[in-house]
C-alpha positions in Angstrom: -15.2 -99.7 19.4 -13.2 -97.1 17.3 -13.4 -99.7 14.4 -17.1 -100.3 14.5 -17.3 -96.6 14.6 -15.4 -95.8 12.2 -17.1 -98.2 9.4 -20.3 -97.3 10.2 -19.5 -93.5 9.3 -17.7 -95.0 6.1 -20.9 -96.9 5.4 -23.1 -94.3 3.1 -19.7 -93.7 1.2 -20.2 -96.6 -0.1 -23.6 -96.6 -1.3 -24.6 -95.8 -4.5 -26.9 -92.8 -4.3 -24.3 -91.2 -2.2 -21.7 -91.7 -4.4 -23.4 -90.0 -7.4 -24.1 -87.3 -5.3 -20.0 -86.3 -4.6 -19.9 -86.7 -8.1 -22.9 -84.4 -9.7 -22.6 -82.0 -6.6 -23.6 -79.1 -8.4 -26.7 -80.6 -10.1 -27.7 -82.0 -6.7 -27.3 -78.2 -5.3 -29.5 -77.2 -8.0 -32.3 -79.9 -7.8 -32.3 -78.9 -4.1 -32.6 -75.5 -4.6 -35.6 -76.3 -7.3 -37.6 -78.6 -5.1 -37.3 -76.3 -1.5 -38.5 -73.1 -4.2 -41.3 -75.3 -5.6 -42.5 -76.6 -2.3 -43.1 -72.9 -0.9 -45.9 -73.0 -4.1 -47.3 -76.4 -3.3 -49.7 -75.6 -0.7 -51.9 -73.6 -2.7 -51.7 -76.0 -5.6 -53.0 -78.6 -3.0 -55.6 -76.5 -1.7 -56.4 -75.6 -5.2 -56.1 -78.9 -6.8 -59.6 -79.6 -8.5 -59.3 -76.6 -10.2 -55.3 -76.1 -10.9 -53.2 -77.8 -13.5 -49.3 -79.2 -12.1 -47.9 -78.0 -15.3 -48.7 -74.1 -15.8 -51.6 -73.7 -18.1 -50.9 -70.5 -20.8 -53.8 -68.9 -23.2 -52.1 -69.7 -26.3 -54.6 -68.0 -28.6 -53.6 -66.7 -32.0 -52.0 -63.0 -32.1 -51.2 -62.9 -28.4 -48.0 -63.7 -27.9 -47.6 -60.8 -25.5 -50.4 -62.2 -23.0 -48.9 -65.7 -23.4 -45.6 -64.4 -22.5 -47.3 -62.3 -19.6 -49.2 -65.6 -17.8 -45.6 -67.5 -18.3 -43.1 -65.0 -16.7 -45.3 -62.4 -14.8 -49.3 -63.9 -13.7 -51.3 -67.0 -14.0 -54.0 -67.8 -12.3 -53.3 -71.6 -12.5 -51.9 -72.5 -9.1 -49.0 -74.5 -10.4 -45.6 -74.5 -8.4 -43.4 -73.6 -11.2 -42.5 -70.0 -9.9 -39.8 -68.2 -7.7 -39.2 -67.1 -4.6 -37.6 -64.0 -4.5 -36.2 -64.2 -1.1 -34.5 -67.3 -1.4 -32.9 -66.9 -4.6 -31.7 -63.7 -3.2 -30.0 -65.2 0.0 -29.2 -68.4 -1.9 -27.2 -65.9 -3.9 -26.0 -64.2 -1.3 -24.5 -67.3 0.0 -22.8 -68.5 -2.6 -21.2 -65.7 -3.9 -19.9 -63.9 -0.8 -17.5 -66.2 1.0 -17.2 -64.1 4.1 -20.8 -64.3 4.8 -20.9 -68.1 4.3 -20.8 -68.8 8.0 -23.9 -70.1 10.3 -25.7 -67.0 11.2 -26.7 -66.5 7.3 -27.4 -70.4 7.1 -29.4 -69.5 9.9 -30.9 -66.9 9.0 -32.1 -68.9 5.3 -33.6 -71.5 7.7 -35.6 -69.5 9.3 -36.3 -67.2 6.2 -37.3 -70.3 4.6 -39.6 -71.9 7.5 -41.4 -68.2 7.6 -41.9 -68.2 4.1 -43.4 -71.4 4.3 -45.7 -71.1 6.6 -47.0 -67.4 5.1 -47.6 -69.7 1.9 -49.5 -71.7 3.7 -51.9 -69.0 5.4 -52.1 -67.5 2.1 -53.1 -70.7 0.8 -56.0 -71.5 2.8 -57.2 -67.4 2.9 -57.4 -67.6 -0.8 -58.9 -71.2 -1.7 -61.4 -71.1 1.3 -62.4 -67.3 0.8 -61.1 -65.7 -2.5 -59.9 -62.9 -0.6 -56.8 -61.1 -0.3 -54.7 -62.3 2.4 -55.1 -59.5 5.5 -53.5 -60.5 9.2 -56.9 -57.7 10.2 -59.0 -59.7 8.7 -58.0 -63.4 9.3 -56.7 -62.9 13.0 -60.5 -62.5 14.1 -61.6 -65.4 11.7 -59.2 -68.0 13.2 -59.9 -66.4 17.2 -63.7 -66.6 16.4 -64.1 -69.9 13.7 -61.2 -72.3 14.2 -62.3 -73.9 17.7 -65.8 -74.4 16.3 -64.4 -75.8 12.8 -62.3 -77.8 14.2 -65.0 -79.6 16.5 -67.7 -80.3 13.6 -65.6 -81.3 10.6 -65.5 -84.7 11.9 -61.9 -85.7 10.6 -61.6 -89.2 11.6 -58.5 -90.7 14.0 -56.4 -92.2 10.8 -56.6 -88.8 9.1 -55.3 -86.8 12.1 -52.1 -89.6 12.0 -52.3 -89.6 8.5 -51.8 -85.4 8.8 -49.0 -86.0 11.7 -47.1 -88.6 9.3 -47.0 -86.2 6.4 -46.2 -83.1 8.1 -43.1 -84.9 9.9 -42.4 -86.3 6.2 -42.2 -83.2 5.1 -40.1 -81.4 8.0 -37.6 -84.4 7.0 -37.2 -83.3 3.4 -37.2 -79.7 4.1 -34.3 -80.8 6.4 -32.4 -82.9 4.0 -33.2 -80.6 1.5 -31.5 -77.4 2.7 -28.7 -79.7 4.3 -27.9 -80.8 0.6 -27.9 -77.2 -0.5 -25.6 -75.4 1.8 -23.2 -78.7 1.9 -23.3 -77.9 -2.1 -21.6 -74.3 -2.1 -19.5 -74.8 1.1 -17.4 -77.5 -0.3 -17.0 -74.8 -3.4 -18.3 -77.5 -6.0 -20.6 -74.5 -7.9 -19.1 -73.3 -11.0 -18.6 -69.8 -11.5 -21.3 -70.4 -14.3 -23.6 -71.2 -11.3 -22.2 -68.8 -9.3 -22.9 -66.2 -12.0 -26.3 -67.3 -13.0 -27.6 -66.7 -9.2 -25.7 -63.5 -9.3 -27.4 -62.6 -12.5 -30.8 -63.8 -11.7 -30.6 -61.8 -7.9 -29.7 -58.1 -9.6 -33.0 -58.6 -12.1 -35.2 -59.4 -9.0 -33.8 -56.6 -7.5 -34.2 -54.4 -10.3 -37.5 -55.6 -11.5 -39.0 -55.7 -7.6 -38.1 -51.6 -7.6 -39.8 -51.2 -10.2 -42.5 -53.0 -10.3 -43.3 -54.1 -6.8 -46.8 -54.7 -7.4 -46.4 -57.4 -9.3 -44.4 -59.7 -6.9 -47.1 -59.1 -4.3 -49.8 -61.6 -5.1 -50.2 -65.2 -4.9 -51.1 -65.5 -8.7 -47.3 -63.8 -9.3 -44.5 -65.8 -10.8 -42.2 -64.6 -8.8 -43.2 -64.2 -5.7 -41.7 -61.7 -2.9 -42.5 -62.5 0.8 -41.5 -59.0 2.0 -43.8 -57.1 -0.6 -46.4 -59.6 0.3 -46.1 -58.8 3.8 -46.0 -54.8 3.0 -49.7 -55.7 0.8 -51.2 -57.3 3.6 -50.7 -54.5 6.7 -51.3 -52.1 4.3 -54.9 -53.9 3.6 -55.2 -54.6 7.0 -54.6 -51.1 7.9 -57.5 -50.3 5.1 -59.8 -52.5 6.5 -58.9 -51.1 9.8 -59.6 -47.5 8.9 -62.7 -48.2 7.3 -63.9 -50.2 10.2 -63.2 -47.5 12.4 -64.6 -44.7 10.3 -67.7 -46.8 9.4 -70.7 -43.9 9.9 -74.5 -45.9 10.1 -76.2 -42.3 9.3 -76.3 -42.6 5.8 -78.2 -46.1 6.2 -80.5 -44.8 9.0 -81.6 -42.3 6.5 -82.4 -44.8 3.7 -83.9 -47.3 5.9 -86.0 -45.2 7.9 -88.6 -47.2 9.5 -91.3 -45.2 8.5 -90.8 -45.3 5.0 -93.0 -48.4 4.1 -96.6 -48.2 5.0 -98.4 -51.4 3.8 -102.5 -52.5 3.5 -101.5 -56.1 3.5 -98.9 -58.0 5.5 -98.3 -60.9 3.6 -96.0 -64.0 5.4 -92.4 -63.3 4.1 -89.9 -66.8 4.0 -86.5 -65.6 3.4 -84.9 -68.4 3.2 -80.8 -68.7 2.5 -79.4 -71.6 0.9 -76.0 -72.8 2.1 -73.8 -72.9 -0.2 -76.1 -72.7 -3.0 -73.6 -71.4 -5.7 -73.6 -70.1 -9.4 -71.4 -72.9 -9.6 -74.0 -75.0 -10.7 -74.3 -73.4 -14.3 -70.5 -73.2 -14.7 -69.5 -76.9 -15.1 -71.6 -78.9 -17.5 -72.6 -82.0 -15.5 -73.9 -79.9 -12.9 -75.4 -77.5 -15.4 -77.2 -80.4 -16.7 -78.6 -81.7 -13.7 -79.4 -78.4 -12.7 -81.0 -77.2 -15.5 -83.4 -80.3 -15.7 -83.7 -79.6 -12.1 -85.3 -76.3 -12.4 -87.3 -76.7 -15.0 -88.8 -79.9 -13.2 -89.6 -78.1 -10.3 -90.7 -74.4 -12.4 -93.4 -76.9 -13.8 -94.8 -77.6 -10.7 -94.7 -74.4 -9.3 -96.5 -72.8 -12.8 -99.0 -75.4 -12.3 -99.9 -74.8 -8.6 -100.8 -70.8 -9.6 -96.9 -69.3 -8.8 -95.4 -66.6 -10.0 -91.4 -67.7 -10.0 -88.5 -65.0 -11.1 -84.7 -65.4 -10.6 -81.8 -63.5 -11.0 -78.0 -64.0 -9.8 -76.7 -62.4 -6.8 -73.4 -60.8 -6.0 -73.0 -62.3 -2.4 -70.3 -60.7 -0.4 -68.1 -63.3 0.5 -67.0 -67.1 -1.4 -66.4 -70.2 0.0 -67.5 -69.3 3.5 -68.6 -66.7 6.3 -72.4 -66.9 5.6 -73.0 -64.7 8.3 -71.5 -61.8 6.0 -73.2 -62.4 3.0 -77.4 -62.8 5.1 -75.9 -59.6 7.6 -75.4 -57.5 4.3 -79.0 -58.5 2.8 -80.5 -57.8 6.3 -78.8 -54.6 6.9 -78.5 -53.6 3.3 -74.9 -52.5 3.3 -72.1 -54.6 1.7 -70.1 -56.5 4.5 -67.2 -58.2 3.1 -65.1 -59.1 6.1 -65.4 -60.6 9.8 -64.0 -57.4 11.5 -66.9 -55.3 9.9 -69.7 -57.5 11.1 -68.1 -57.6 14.3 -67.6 -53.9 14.5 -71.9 -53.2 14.2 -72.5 -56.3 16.5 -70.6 -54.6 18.8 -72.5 -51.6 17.9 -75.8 -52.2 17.3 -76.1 -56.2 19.6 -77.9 -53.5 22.2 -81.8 -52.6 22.7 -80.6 -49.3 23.7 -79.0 -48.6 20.0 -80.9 -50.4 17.2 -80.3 -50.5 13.6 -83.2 -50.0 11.1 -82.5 -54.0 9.6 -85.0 -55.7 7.4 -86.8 -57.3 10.7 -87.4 -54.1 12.7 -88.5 -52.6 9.4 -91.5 -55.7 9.4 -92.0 -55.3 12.7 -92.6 -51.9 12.5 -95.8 -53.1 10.1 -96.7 -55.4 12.6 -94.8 -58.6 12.0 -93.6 -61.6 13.8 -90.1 -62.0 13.2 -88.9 -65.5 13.9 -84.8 -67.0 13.2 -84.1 -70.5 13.1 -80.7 -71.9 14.1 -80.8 -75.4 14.2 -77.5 -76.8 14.7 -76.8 -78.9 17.8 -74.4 -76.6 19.6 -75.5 -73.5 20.9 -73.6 -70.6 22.8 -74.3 -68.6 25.4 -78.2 -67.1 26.2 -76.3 -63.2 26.3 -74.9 -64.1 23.0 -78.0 -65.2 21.9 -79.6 -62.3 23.1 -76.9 -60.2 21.5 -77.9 -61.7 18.0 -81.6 -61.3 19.1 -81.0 -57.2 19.7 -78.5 -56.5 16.5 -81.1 -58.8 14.0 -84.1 -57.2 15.6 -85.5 -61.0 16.4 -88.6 -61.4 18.5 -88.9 -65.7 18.4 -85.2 -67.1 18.0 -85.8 -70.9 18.0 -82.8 -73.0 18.8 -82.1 -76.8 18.3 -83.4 -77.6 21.9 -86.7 -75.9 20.9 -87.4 -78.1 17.7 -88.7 -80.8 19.5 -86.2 -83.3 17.7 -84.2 -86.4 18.5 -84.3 -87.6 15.4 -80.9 -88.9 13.1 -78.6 -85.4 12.8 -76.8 -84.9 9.8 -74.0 -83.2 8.5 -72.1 -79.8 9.7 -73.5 -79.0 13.4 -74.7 -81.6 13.1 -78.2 -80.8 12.4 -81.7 -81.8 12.0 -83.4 -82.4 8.5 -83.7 -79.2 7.0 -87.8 -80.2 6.1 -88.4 -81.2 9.6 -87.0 -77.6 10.7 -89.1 -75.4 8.5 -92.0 -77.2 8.8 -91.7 -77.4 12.7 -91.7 -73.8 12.9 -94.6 -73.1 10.2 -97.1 -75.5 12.1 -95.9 -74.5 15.7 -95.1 -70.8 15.5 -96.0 -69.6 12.1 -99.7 -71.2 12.4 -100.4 -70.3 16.0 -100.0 -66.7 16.1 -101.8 -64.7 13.9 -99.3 -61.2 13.2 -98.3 -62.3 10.0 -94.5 -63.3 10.0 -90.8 -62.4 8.6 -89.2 -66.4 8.8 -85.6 -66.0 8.5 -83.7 -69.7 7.8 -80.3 -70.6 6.8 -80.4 -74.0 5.9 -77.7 -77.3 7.1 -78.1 -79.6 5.5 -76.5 -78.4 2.4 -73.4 -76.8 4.4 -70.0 -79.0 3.6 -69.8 -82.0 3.7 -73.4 -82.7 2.2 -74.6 -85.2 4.3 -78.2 -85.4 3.1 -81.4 -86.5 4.8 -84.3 -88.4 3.0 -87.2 -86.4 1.5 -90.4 -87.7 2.5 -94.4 -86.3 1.8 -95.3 -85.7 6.0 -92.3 -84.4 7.8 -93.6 -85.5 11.4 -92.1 -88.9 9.6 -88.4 -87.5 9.9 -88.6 -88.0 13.7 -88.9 -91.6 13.3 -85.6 -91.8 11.5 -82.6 -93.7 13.8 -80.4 -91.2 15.5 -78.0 -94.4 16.0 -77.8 -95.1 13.0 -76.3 -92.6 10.7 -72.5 -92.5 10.2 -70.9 -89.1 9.6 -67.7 -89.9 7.3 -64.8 -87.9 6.8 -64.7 -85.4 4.3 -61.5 -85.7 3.4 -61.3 -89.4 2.7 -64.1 -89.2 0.0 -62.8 -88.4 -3.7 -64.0 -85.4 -5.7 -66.1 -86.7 -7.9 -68.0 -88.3 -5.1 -67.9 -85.0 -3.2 -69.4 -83.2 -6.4 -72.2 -85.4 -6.6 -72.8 -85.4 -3.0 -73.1 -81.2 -3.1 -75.4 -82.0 -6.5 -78.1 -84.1 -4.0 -77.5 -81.9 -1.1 -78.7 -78.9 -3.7 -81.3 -81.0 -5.1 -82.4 -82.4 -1.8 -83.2 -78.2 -0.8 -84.7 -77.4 -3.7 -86.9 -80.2 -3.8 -88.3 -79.8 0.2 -88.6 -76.3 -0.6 -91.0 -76.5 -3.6 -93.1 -79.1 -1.7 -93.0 -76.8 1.2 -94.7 -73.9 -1.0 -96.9 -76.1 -3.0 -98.2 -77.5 0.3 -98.6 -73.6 1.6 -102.1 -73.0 2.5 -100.7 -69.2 2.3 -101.9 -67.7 -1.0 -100.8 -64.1 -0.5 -96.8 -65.4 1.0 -94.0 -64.2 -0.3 -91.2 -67.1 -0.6 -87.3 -65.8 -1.5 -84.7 -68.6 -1.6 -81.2 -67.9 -1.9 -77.7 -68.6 -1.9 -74.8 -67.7 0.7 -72.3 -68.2 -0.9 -70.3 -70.2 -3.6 -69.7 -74.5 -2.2 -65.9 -74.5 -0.7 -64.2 -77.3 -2.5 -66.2 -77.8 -5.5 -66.0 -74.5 -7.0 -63.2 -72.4 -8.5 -61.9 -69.3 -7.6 -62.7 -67.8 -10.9 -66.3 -68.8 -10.7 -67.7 -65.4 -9.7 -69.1 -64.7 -5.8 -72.9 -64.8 -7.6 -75.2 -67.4 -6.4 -79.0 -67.7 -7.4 -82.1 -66.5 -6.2 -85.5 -67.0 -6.4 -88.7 -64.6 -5.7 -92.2 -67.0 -5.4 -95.2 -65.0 -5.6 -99.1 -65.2 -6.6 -99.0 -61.6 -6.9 -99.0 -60.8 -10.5 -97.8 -56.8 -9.2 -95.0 -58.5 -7.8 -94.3 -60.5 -10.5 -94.2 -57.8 -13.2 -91.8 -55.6 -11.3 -89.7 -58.3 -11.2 -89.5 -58.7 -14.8 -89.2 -55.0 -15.1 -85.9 -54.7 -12.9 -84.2 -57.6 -15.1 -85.4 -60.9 -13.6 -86.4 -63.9 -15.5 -88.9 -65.7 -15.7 -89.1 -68.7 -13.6 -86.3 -70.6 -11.9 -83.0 -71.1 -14.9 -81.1 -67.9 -15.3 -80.2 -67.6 -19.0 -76.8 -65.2 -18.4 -74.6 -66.2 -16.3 -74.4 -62.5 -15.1 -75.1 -60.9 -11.5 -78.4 -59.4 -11.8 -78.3 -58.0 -8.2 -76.0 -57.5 -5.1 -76.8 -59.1 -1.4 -76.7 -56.2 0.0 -79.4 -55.0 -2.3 -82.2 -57.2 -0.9 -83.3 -55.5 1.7 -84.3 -52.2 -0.7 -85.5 -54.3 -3.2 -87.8 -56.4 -0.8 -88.8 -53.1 0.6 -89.8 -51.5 -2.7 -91.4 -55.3 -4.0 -93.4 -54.9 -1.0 -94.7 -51.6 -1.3 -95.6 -52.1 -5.2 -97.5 -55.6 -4.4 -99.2 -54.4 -1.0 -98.5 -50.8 0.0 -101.8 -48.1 0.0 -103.1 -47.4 -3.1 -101.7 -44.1 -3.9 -99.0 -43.7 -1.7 -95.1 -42.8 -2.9 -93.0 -46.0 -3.3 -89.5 -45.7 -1.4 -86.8 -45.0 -3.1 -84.8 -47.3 -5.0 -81.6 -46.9 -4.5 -80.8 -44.7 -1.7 -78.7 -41.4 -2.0 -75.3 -43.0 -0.6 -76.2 -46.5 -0.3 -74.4 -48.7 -2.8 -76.1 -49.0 -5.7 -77.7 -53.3 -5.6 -79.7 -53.9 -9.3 -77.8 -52.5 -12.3 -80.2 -50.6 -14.7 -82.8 -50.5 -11.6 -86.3 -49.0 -12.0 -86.1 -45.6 -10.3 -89.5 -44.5 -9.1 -91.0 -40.9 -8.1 
């Protein structure tokens, strides 16, 4: 038994890899300190990929060699994995060159360092490529206790990608495992040179003295090297930040400005306001989908000129990228910037009461007599005192919900949901139509929400509930490749803005006001450099409206020229307030102000009025 034993242990002496290892044990020790540094980097690059390079990508323009040498040693924004982490050179160091610390509780505590830095690179990861935000525990605690059960549940990721998932993340544990094995068998057995030795040694006291100095720098994830505890001392002291400012957050200052009282208006006009998921600035920014755009817009500006409307665009400044719609239509509604969960959880809590109401966009209608009407359409609905909640803090009088569209029809998408034509056009011909207060329409569309799914386009939309509900399939995401994703997000686009012209040049409503625009930028098909702007569009037959337009910097019908933000989301509710009191208000009477003493300012080089 000893024998059998005995040879079997002998057994991987023998083999070849295993052999060349004993004999390059210090290049082994430094490939395995390379590869565990440049897989702390790698989940961002994955996360990142369609828009990252693997090799780091350096502005090597003429007669800036100090900027080249800046994005190769100090900042890129490329998320390649050729950087350092500052932590584990620094206990790597540690270990080798101090023999009386080479003993298991500072193996251990590099394991563990290691694991932890791991997993922060992974949080930091997602927080940036899903949101283009800085990485706040504040901030992202409330996303994940609020979003992650509901994300989970409607991203429809398929039973082979789970085990797919579980087979790469035990893969990876494994090599992690070997990996750091390799590297601490490496310096015990004292193979390292002193030039080794000397070159962590070396490399260890500039971190040090380059981390005093310039901490900063080490703090962010588009750093070369890379510090976990600075990182860590970044994010509390956001998260305190955002924590302050949440508490301190005083609603006077936007009573005052939004004063119901402050619009009188002869003629109440039907207003659509209509947001476009993920309906990004994007689409100008890559040239396929520039293309396809462009000849999109002008297509549909055609028919719009022809039917007697007025069209003018601009680019918006949303408050949020990738995600959390609900910040960037609560900011135009309110008309305050709100860039992150705990704020908009902060006023719900504050204002999701009758007995404390803010001033919003749809109690400033009401005021003039409107109906104010919300669509949510997506199959799963929460709780009636939630829903009553959103119904108080929005100022909502009619909130339909999917069991009140009067659909069985094929569902599609994220939700899932209903056909986005079917859904508008429900509510026109069964609430809009049938009351006569003229009405405020609020409508986040679905169908264009990840993973663009689309529904046919047809000419009646009482023929969308004779589509199969049995027979659409709702694939995984994550198995389709990117350029099929891309061109699904291009029909999903062009599927909106299609049904949404029709819907207008189908309007029997000659004096309605029609604004379409986008949340946010589209999560996997966009770049983190591509700006948080996304278009919008104003759709009048009131030539007063239109010329106002024009005189606060839009364009003239649907292609924005500059690829510059023209206006801020938060800025929509003043400037639909003053559009409204230019185009309809009493003849005579003083136009609201502008820009509000205190509010932040929403159109650059706006039109200040007496």
């Amino acid at each position: 038994m000893n024998i059998r034993t005995d040879r079997w242990r002998a057994w991987p002496a023998s083999n070849a890899f295993t052999s060349w290892k004993a004999r390059n044990r210090e290049l082994v020790f430094w490939l395995s300190f390379l590869l565990l540094n440049a897989l702390l980097f790698l989940p961002l690059y994955l996360l990142d990929l369609e828009s990252s390079t693997f090799l780091p990508k350096i502005s090597l323009q003429p007669g800036h060699p100090v900027q080249a040498m800046a994005e190769l040693f100090v900042r890129r924004e490329n998320a390649d994995i050729f950087r350092l982490s500052a932590e584990l050179l620094l206990l790597v160091s540690l270990y080798a060159n101090v023999r009386r610390l080479r003993g298991p509780a500072l193996r251990s505590a590099i394991v563990v360092a290691y694991i932890v830095i791991l997993v922060y690179q992974v949080y930091e990861g997602v927080t940036v490529s899903l949101y283009k935000a800085d990485p706040a525990f504040y901030n992202q605690f409330f996303l994940a206790r609020d979003g992650v059960g509901f994300l989970v549940r409607h991203l429809s990721i398929s039973i082979p990608a789970m085990m797919l998932g579980a087979i790469i993340f035990a893969a990876a544990l494994g090599v992690v495992s070997s990996l750091l094995k390799t590297l601490f068998r490496g310096i015990a057995v004292d193979d390292l040179s002193r030039g080794s030795r000397v070159t962590l040694a070396a490399l260890a006291l500039a971190l040090i003295f380059s981390g005093a100095t310039a901490q900063q720098a080490f703090a962010q994830p588009e750093s070369v090297v890379n510090s976990l505890l600075l990182k860590l001392r970044a994010n509390i002291d956001e998260s305190i930040r955002l924590y302050r400012d949440v508490s301190a957050f005083d609603d006077e200052t936007f009573r005052r400005a939004y004063a119901l009282d402050a619009l009188t208006l002869a003629e109440t006009p039907n207003i659509y306001l209509i947001f476009v998921e993920s309906y990004g600035s994007v689409l100008y920014r890559r040239p396929d989908f520039e293309l396809a755009y462009s000849a999109l817009l002008l297509e549909l500006e055609s028919e719009l000129t022809a039917g007697g409307w007025h069209v003018a665009s601009t680019l918006s400044e949303s408050t949020t990228w990738g995600g959390g719609s609900w910040l960037a239509y609560t900011s135009a509604l309110f008309g305050m910037p709100i860039e992150a969960h705990p704020q908009y959880l902060a006023l719900l809590d504050r204002f999701g009461n009758a007995e404390n109401p803010y001033p919003s966009l749809a109690r400033l209608l009401q005021a003039q007599g409107y109906h104010t009407i919300w669509i949510s359409s997506i199959a799963e609905e929460i709780t009636d005192a939630l829903w009553q909640q959103y119904r108080d803090f929005f100022g909502i009088e009619t909130w339909l919900r999917h069991s009140e569209l009067a659909y069985d029809g094929a569902q599609y998408g994220w939700g899932p949901a209903p056909p986005d034509q079917y859904v508008l056009e429900y509510t026109r011909a069964n609430v809009v139509k049938t009351d006569p207060r003229p009405a405020f329409l609020f409508f986040i569309t679905q169908n264009s929400h990840f993973p663009w799914q689309t529904p046919p386009l047809v000419e009646n939309w009482r023929a969308l509930l004779e589509l199969d509900p049995d027979g659409q399939e709702r694939d995984d995401a994550e198995d389709v490749p990117h350029q099929a994703l891309r061109i699904a997000y291009m029909n999903a686009i062009e599927y909106e803005l299609r049904f949404l012209t029709q819907s207008v040049l189908d309007s029997e409503d000659e004096t309605a006001l029609f604004v379409f625009v986008g949340d946010h930028q589209p999560p996997r098909v966009s770049r983190r450099n591509d700006s948080f702007d996304t278009p919008i569009h104003i759709l009048t037959r009131n030539p007063r409206i239109a010329a106002e337009l024009g005189a606060l910097g839009f364009h003239d019908g649907l292609v924005v020229p500059v690829e510059e933000s023209g206006m801020k989301h938060e800025g929509l509710y003043s400037l639909l307030r003053y559009l409204l009191a230019a185009g309809y208000g009493i003849e005579g009477s003083d136009l609201p102000a502008y820009l509000p003493e205190g509010v932040p300012s929403v159109i650059e080089d706006a039109v200040e009025t007496d």
